[in-house]
MIVEX-97896 format. One record per atom (N, C-alpha, C): residue number from 1; residue in one letter; chain; atom name; x, y, z. Coordinates in pm, whole numbers, plus 50000, padded with zeros to 5 digits. Layout:
% MIVEX-97896
tigu domar->NUM; zaro->A; kolpa->A; tilo->CA; x->X; y->Y; z->Z;
...
***
This chain:
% MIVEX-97896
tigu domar->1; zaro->X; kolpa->A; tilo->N; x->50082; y->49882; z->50000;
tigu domar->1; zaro->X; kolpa->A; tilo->CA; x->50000; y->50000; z->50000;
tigu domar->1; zaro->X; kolpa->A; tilo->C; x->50087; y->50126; z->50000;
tigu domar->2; zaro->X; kolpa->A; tilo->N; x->50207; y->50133; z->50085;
tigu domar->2; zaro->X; kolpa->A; tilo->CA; x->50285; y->50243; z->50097;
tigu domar->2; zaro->X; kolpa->A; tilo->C; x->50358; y->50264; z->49993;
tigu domar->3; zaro->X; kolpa->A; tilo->N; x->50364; y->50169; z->49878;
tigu domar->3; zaro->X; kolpa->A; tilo->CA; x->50468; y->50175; z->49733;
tigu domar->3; zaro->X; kolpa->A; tilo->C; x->50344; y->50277; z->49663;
tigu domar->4; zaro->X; kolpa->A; tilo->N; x->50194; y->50242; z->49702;
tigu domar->4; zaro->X; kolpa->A; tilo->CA; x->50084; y->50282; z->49596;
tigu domar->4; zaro->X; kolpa->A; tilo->C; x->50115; y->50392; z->49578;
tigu domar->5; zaro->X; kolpa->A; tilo->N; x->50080; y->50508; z->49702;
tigu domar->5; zaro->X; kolpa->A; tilo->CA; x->50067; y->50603; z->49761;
tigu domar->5; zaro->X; kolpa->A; tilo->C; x->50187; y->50700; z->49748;
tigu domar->6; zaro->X; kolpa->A; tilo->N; x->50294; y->50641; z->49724;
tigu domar->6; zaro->X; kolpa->A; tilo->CA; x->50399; y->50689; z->49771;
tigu domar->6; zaro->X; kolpa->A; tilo->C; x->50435; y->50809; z->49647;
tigu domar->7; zaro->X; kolpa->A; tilo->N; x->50476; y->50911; z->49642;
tigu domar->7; zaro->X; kolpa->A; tilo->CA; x->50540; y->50996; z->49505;
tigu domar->7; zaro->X; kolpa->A; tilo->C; x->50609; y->50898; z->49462;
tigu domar->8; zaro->X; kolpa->A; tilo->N; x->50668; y->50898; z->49300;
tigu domar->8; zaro->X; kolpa->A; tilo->CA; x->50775; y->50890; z->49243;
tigu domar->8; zaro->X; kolpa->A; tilo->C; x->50953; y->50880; z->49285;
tigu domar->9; zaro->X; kolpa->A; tilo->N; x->50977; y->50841; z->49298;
tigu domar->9; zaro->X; kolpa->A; tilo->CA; x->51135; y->50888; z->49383;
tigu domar->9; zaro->X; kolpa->A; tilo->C; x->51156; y->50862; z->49496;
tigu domar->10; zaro->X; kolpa->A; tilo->N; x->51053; y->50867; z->49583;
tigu domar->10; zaro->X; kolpa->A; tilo->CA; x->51063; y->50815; z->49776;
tigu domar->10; zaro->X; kolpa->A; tilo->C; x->51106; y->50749; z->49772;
tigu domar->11; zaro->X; kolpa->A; tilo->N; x->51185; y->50710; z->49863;
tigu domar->11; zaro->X; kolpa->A; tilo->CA; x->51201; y->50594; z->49959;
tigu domar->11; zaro->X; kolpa->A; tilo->C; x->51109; y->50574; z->50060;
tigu domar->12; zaro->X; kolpa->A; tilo->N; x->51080; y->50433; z->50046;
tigu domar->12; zaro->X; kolpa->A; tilo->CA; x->51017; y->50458; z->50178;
tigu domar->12; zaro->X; kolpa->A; tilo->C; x->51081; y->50287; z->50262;
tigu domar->13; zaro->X; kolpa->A; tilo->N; x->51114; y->50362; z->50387;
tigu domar->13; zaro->X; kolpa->A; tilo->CA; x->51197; y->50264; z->50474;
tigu domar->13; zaro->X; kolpa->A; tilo->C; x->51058; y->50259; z->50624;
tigu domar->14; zaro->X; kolpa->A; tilo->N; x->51121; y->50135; z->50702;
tigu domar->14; zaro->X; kolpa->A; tilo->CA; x->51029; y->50119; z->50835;
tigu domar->14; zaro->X; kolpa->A; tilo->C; x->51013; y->50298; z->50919;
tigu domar->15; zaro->X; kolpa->A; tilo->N; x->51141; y->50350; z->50911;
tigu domar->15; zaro->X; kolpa->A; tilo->CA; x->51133; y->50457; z->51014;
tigu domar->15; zaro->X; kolpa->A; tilo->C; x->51005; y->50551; z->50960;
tigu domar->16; zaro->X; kolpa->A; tilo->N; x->50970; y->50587; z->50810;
tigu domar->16; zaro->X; kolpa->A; tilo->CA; x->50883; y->50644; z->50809;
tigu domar->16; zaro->X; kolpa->A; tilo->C; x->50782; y->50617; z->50835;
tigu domar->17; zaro->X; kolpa->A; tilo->N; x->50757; y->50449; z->50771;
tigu domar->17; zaro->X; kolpa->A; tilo->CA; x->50623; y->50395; z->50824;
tigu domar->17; zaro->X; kolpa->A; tilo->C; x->50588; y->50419; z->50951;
tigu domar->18; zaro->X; kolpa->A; tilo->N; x->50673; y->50361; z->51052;
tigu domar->18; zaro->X; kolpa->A; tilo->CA; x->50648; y->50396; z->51180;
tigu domar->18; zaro->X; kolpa->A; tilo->C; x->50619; y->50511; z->51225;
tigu domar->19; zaro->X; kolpa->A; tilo->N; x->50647; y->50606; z->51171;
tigu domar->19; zaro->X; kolpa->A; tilo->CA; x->50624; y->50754; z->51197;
tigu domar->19; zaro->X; kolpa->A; tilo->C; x->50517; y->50804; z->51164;
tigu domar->20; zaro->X; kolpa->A; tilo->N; x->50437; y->50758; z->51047;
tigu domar->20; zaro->X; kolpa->A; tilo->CA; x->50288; y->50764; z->50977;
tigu domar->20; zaro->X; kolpa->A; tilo->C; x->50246; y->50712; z->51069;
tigu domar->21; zaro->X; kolpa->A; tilo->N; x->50287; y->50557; z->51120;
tigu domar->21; zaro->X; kolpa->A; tilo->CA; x->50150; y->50470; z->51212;
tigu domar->21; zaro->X; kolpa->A; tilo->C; x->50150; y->50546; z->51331;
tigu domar->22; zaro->X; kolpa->A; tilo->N; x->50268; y->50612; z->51395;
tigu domar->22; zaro->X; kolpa->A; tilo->CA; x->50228; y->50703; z->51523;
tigu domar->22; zaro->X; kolpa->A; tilo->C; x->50170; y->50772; z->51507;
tigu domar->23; zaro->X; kolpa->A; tilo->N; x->50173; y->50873; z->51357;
tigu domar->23; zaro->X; kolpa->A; tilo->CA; x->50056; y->51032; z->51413;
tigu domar->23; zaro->X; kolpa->A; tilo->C; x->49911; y->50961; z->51448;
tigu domar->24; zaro->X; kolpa->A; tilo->N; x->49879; y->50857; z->51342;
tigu domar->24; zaro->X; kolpa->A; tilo->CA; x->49741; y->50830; z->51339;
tigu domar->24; zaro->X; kolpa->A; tilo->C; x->49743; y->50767; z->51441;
tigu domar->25; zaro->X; kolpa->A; tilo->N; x->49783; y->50679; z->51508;
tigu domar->25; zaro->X; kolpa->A; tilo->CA; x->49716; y->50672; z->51643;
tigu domar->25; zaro->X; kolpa->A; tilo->C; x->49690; y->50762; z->51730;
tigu domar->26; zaro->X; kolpa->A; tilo->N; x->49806; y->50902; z->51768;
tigu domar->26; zaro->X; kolpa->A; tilo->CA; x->49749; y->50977; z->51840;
tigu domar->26; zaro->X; kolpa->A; tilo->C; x->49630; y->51087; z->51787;
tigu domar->27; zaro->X; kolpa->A; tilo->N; x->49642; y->51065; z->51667;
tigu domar->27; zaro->X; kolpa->A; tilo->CA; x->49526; y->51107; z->51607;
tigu domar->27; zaro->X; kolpa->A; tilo->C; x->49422; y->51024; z->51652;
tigu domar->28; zaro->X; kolpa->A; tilo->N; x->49380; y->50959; z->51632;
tigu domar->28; zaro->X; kolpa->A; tilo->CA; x->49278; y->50839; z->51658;
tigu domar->28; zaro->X; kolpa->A; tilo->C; x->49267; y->50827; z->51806;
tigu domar->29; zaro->X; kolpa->A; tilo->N; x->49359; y->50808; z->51895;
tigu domar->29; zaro->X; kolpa->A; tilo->CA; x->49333; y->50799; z->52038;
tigu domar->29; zaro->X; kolpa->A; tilo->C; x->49227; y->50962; z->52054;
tigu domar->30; zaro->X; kolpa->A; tilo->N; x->49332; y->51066; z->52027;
tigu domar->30; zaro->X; kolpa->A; tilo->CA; x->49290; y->51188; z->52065;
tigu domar->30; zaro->X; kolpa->A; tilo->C; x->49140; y->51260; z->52045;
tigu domar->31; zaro->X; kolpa->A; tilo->N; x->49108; y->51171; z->51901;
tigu domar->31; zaro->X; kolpa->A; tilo->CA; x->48961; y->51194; z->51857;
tigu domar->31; zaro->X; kolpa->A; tilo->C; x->48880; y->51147; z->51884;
tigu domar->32; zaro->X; kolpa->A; tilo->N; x->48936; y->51028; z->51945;
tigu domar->32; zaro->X; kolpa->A; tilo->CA; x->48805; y->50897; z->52000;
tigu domar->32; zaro->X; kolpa->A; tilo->C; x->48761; y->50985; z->52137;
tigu domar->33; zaro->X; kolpa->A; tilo->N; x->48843; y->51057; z->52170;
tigu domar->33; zaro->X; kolpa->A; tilo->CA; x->48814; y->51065; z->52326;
tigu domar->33; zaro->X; kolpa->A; tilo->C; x->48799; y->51215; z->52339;
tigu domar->34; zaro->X; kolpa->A; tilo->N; x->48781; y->51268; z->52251;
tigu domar->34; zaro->X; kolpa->A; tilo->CA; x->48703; y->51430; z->52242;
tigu domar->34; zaro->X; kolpa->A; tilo->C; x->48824; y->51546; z->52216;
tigu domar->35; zaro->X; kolpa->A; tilo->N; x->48947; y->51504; z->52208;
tigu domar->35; zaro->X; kolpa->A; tilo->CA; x->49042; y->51575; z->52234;
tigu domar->35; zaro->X; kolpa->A; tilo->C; x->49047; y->51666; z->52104;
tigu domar->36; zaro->X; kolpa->A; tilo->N; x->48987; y->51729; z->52038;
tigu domar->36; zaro->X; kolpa->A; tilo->CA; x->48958; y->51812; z->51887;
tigu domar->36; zaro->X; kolpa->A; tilo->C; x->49119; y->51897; z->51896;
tigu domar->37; zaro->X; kolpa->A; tilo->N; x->49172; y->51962; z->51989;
tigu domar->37; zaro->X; kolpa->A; tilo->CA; x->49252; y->52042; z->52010;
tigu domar->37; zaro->X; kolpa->A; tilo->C; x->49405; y->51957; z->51950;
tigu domar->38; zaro->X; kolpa->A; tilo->N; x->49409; y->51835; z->51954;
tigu domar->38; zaro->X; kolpa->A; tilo->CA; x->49501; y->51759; z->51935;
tigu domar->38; zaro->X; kolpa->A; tilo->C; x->49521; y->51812; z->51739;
tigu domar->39; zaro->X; kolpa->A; tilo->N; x->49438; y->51861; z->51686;
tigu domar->39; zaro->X; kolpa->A; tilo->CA; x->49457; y->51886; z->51543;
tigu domar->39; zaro->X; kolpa->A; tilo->C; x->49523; y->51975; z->51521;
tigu domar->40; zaro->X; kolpa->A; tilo->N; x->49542; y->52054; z->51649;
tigu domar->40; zaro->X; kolpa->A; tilo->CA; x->49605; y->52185; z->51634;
tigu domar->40; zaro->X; kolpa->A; tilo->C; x->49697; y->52186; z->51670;
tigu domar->41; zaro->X; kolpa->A; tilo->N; x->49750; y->52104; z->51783;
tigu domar->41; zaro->X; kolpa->A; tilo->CA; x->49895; y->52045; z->51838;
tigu domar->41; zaro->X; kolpa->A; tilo->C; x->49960; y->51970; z->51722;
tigu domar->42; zaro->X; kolpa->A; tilo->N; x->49886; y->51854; z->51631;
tigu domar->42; zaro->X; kolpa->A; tilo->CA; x->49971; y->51819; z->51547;
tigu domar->42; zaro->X; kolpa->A; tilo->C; x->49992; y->51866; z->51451;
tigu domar->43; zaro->X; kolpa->A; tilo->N; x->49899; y->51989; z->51400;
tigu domar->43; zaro->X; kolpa->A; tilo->CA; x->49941; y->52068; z->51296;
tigu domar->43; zaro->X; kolpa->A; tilo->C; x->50083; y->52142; z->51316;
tigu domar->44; zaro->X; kolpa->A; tilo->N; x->50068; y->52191; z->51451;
tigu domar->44; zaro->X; kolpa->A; tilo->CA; x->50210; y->52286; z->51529;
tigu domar->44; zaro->X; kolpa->A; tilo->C; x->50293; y->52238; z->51525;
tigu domar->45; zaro->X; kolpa->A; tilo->N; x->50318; y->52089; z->51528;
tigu domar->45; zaro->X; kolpa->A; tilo->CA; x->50415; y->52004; z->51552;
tigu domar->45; zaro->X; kolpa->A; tilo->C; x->50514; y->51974; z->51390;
tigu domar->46; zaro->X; kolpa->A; tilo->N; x->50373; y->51911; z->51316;
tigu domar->46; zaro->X; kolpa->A; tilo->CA; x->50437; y->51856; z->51180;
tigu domar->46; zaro->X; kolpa->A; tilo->C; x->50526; y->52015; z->51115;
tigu domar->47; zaro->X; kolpa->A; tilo->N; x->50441; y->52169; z->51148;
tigu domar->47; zaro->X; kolpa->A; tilo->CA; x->50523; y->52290; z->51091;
tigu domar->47; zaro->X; kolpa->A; tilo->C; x->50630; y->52270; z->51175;
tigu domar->48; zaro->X; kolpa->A; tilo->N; x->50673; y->52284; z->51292;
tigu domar->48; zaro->X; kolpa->A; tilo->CA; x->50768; y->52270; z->51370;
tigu domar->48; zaro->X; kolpa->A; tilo->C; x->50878; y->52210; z->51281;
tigu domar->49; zaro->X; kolpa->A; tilo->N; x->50844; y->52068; z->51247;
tigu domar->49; zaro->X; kolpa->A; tilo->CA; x->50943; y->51961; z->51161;
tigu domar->49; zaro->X; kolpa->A; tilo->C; x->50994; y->52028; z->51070;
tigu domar->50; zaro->X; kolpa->A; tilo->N; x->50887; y->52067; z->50964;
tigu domar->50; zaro->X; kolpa->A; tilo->CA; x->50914; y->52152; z->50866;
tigu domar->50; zaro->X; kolpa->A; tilo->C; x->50981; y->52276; z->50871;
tigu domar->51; zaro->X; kolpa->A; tilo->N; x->51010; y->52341; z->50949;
tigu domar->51; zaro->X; kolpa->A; tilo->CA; x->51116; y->52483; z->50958;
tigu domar->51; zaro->X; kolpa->A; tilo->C; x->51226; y->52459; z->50938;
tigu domar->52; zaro->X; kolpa->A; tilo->N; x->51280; y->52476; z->50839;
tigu domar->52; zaro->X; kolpa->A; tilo->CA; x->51425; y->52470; z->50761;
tigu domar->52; zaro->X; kolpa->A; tilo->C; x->51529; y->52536; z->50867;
tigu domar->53; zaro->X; kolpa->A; tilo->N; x->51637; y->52448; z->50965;
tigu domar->53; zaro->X; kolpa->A; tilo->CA; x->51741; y->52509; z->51020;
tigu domar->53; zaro->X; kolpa->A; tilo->C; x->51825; y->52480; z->50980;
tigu domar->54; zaro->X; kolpa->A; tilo->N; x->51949; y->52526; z->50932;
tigu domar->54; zaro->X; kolpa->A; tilo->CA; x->52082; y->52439; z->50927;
tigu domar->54; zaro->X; kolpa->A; tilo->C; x->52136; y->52357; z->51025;
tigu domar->55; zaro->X; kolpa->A; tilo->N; x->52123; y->52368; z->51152;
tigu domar->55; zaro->X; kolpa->A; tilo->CA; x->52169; y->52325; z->51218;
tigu domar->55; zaro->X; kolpa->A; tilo->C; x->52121; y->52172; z->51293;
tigu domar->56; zaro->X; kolpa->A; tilo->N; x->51950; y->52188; z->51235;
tigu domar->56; zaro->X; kolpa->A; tilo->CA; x->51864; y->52070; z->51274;
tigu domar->56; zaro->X; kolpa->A; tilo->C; x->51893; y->51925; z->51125;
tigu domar->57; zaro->X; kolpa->A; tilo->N; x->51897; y->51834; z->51160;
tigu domar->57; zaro->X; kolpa->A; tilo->CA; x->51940; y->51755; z->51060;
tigu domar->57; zaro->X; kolpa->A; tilo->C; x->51773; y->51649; z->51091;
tigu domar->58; zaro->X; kolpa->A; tilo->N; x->51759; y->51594; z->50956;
tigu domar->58; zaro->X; kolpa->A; tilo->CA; x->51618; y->51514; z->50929;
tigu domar->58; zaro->X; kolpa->A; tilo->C; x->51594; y->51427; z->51046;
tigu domar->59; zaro->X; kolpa->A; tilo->N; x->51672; y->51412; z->51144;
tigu domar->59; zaro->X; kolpa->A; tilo->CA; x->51665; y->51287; z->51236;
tigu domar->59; zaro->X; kolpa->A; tilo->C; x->51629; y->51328; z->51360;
tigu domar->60; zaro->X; kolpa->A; tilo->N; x->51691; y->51531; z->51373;
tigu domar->60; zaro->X; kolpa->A; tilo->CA; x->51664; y->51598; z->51477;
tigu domar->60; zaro->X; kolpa->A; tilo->C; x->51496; y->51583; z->51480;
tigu domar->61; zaro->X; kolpa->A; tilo->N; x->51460; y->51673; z->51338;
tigu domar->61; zaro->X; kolpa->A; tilo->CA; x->51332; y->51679; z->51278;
tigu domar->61; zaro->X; kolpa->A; tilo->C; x->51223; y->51573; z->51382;
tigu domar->62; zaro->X; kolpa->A; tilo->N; x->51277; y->51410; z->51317;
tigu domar->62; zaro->X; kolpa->A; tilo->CA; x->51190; y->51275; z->51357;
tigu domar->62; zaro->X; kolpa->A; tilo->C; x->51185; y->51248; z->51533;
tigu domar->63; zaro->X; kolpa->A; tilo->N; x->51310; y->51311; z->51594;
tigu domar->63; zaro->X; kolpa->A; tilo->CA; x->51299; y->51286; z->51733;
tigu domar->63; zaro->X; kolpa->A; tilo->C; x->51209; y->51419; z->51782;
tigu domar->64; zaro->X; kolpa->A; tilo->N; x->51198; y->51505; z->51731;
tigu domar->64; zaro->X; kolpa->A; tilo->CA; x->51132; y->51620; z->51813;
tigu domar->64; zaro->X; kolpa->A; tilo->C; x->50961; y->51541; z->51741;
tigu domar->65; zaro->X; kolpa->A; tilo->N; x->50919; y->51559; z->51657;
tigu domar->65; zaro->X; kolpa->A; tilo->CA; x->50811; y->51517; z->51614;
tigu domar->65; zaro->X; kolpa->A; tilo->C; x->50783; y->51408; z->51707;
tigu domar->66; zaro->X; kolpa->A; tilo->N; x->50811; y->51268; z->51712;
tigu domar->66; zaro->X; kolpa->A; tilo->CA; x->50768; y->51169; z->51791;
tigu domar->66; zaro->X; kolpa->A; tilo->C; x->50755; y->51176; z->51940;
tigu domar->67; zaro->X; kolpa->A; tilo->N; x->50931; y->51251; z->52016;
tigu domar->67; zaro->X; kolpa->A; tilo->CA; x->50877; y->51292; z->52124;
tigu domar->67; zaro->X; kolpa->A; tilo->C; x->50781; y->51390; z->52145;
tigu domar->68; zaro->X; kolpa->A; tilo->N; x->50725; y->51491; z->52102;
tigu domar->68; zaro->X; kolpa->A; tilo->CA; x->50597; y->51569; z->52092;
tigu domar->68; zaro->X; kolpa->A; tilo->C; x->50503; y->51478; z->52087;
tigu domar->69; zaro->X; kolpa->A; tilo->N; x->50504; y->51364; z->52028;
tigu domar->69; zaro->X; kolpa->A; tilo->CA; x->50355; y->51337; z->51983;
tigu domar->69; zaro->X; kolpa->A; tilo->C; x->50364; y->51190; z->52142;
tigu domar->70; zaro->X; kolpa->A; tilo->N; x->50422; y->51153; z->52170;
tigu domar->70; zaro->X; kolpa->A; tilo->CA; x->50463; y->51061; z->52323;
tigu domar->70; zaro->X; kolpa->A; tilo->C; x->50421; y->51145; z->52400;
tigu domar->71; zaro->X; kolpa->A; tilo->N; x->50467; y->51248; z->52436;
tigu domar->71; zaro->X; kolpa->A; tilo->CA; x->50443; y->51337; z->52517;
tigu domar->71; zaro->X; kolpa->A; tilo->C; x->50321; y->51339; z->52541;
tigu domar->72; zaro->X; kolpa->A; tilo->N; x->50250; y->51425; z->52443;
tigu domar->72; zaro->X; kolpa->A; tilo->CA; x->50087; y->51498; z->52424;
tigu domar->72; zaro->X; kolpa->A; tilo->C; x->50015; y->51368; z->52436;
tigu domar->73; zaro->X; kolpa->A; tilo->N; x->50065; y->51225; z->52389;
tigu domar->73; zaro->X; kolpa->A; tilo->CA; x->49968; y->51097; z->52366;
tigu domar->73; zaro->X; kolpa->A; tilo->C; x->49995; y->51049; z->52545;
tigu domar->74; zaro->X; kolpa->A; tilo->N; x->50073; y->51074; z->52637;
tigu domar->74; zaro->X; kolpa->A; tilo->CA; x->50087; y->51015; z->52750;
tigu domar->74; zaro->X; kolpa->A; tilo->C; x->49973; y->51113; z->52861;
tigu domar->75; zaro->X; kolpa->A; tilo->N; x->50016; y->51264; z->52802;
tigu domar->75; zaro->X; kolpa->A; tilo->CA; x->49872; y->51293; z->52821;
tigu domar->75; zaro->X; kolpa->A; tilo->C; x->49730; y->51332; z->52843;
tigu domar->76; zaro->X; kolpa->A; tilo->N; x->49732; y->51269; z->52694;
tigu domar->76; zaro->X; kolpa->A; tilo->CA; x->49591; y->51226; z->52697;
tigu domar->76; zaro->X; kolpa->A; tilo->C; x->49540; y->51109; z->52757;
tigu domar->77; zaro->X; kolpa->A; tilo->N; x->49616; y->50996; z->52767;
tigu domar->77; zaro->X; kolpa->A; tilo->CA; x->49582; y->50870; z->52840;
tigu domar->77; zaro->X; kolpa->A; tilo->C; x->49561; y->50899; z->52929;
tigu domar->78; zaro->X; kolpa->A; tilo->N; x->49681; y->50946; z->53008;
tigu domar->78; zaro->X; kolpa->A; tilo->CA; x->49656; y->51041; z->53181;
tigu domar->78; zaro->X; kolpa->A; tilo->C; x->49512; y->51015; z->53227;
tigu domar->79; zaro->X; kolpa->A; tilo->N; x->49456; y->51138; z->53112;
tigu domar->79; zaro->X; kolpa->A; tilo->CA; x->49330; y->51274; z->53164;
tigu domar->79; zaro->X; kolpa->A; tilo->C; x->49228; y->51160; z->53121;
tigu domar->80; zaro->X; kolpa->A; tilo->N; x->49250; y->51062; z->53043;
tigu domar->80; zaro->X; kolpa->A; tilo->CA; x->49139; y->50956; z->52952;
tigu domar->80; zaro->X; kolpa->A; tilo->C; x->49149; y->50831; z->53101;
tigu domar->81; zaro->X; kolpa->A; tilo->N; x->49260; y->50807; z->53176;
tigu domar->81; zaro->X; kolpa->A; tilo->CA; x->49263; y->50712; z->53289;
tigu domar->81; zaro->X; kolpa->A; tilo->C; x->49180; y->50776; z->53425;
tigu domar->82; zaro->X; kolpa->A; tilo->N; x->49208; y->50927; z->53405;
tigu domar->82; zaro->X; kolpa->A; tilo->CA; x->49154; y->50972; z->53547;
tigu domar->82; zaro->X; kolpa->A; tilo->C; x->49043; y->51004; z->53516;
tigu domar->83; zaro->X; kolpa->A; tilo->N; x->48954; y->51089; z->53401;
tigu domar->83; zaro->X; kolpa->A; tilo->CA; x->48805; y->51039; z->53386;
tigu domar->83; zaro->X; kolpa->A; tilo->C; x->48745; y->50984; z->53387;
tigu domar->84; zaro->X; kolpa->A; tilo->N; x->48796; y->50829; z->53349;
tigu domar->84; zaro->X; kolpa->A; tilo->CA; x->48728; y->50756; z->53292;
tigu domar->84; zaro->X; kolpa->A; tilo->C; x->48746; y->50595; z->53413;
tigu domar->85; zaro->X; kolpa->A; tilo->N; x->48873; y->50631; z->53434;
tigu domar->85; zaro->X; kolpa->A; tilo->CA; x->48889; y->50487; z->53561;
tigu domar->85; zaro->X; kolpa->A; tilo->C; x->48853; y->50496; z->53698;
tigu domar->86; zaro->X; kolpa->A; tilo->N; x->48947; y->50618; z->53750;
tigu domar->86; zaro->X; kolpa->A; tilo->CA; x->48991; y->50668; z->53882;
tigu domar->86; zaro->X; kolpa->A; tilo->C; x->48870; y->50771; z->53951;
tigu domar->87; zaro->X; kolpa->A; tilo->N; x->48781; y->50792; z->53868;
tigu domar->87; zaro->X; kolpa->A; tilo->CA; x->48680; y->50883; z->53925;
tigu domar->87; zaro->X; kolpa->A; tilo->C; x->48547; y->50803; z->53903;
tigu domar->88; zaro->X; kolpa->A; tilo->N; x->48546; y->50696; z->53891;
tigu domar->88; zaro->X; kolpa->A; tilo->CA; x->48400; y->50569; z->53937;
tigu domar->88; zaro->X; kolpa->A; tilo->C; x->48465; y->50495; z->54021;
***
């Protein structure tokens, strides 16, 4: 499926895949559970990636993106454990 999809010229290796299958889960966690604001965090995030530094190299890019999205996805579990477990 990822050859279908893919432009012309990509590569596409596990690290990206893996990096696609993370947003959408915290996409998907975040929406299942009302979190709408999460669209706006990952919009902030993916521009973040995207800001051209010299000094940031593509890998800096992939660790700030994923830890952002760990972060914000730990939580939401949190606030989704203490609503939903810890307060019945």
């Amino acid at each position: 499926m990822f050859i279908i999809i893919s432009p012309k010229g990509n590569d596409i290796n596990l690290k990206s895949i893996l990096k696609g299958m993370l947003e959408r889960i915290f996409l998907i966690i975040a929406l299942a559970n009302g979190f709408t604001q999460a669209l706006a965090l990952f919009g902030a995030l993916k521009i973040g990636t995207r800001i051209h530094n010299p000094d940031n190299t593509q890998s800096y890019n992939d660790y700030y993106l994923v830890g952002n999205l760990l972060s914000a996805l730990s939580a939401i579990i949190f606030v989704y454990i203490y609503k939903n477990i810890l307060q019945n």
